[in-house]
C-alpha positions, 0 to 999 in steps of 0.5 A: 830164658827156661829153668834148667833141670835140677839135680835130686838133694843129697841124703845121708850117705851120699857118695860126693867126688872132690875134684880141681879143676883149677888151682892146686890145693893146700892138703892140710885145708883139704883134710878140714873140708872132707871132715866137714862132709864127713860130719854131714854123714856124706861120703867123700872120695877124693879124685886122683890128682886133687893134690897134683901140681903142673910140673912146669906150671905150679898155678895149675893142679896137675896137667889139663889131660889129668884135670879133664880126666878126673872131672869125667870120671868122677861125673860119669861114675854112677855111684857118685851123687856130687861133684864138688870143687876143692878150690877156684884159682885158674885152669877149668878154661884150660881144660874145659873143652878136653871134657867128653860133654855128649858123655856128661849128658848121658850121665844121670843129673846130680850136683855140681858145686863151685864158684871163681874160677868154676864159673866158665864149668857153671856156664858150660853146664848150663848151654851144654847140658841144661842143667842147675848148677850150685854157686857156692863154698868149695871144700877146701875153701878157706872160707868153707872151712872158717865160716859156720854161717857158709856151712851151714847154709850150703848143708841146708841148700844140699839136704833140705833145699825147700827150707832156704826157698828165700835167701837173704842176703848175709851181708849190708844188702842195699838196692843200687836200682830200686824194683824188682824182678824175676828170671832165671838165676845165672852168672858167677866170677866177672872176669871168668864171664867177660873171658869165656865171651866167644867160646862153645860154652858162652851163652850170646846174653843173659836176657831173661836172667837175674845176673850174678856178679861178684870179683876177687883181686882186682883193680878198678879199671880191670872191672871197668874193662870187663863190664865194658867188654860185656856192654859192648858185646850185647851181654847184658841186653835184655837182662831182668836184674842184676845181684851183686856179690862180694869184691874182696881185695878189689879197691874200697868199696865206695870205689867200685860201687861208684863203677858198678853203678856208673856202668850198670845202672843205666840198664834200667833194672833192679840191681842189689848190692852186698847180696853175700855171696862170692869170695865174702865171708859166709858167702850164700849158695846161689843156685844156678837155672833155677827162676826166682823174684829178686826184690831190690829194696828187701835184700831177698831173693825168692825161688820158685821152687828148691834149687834140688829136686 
């Protein structure tokens, strides 16, 4: 696995789009968030249906033709340095291959920011377009706009990405395989990489990488399944080492722990836990296609180089 191309930093007065692809988005929880990137000296422009709601389906925000529509236009638009997601949910897999990606190619690199729901748009990226993507808060998260400790390490990784070259972990990180590894960073949200299995947008595994994984909201045996279903399927072959983020509203953590080694500790590579990033408070951006050593027993993780150019 190759580093993918990363995207240039964003600088004082940079134009980022907002945009949801998934889930609809609280309007007051919104406000808060373009506030926050008003205070980063950025310039926030909102896409047209970021507050929409599907009229038969009030999980979605909006249909997937205006989901899709706002996503290119906003990725195609040359004045815009920054896609950022308001929120996950459910609905980027929906909408996904409505997106025109020999037009998103084209169009010149710049970041991308997401996470949950985003995963399947991150793995997109990554096969279709080879290009890093950032695993972080979204602007109108909750735990964006509540949590100092995530704002802040997602300003630094935006504006001075050389300074977060080593990320260590927010939380009780702990090794569950000792070791250390290095490949390139991939992964995201469980479930969403156990359902893209089989699309234009699944890689076949993720040999080489160092593999991110974290869940929100489910039960153990729902986890059991996923991770079987990526065992099974030849996903985790070959994988260089394993971080485990956040299991928020799943079962006690002693539970999935007791899964998550039961099912990947026999791949032999090292594996932390509680690395801080996902749905957690102060959850860490992980940058996506960027190589780096992950050192088990330390709870660090170390890139090669800035996760923007």
């Amino acid at each position: 696995m190759t580093p993918l191309t990363r995207p240039g930093r964003l600088v004082p007065g940079a134009r980022v789009a907002v945009v949801a692809p998934s889930g609809p988005v609280p309007e007051a929880r919104l406000d808060a968030g373009l506030d926050i990137l008003r205070g980063w000296d950025l310039d926030p422009v909102v896409a047209p249906h970021v507050l929409g709601r599907h009229g038969e389906f009030d999980y979605l925000a909006g249909t997937d033709t205006d989901r899709a529509a706002d996503f290119q236009a906003a990725w195609c638009d040359p004045d815009v340095d920054a896609v950022l997601c308001a929120r996950g949910g459910y609905g980027v897999q929906r909408m996904v291959d409505l997106l025109d990606w020999d037009a998103i190619r084209a169009a010149r690199p710049k970041v991308f920011l997401g996470f949950s729901d985003i995963t399947a748009l991150h793995e997109a990226f990554a096969i279709r377009v080879g290009l890093a993507t950032l695993h972080g808060p979204m602007a109108a998260g909750i735990d964006f706009i509540k949590n100092t400790r995530a704002q802040e390490h997602l300003r630094a990784t935006l504006f001075e990405p050389e300074t977060v070259r080593t990320i260590t972990s927010s939380g009780p990180a702990a090794a569950l395989v000792s070791g250390r590894a290095r490949g390139v960073l991939l992964g995201g949200c469980l479930s969403l990489l156990a359902a893209d299995l089989g699309t234009p947008h699944a890689r076949s595994s993720a040999r080489g990488g160092l593999l991110c994984l974290e869940d929100v909201g489910e039960e153990t045996y729902r986890l059991d399944r996923y991770l079987t279903q990526l065992l099974r399927a030849g996903w985790f072959d070959g994988v260089a080492g394993i971080l485990l983020g956040s299991w928020a509203e799943c079962a006690p953590y002693e539970e999935v722990r007791a899964l998550l080694a039961d099912r990947l500790g026999g791949l032999g590579v090292p594996i932390v836990e509680e690395f801080g990033f996902g749905h957690g408070e102060g959850a860490l951006t992980i940058p996506f296609g960027v190589e780096a050593e992950l050192d088990a027993d330390a709870g660090t993780l170390t890139l090669d180089e800035p996760a923007l150019a």
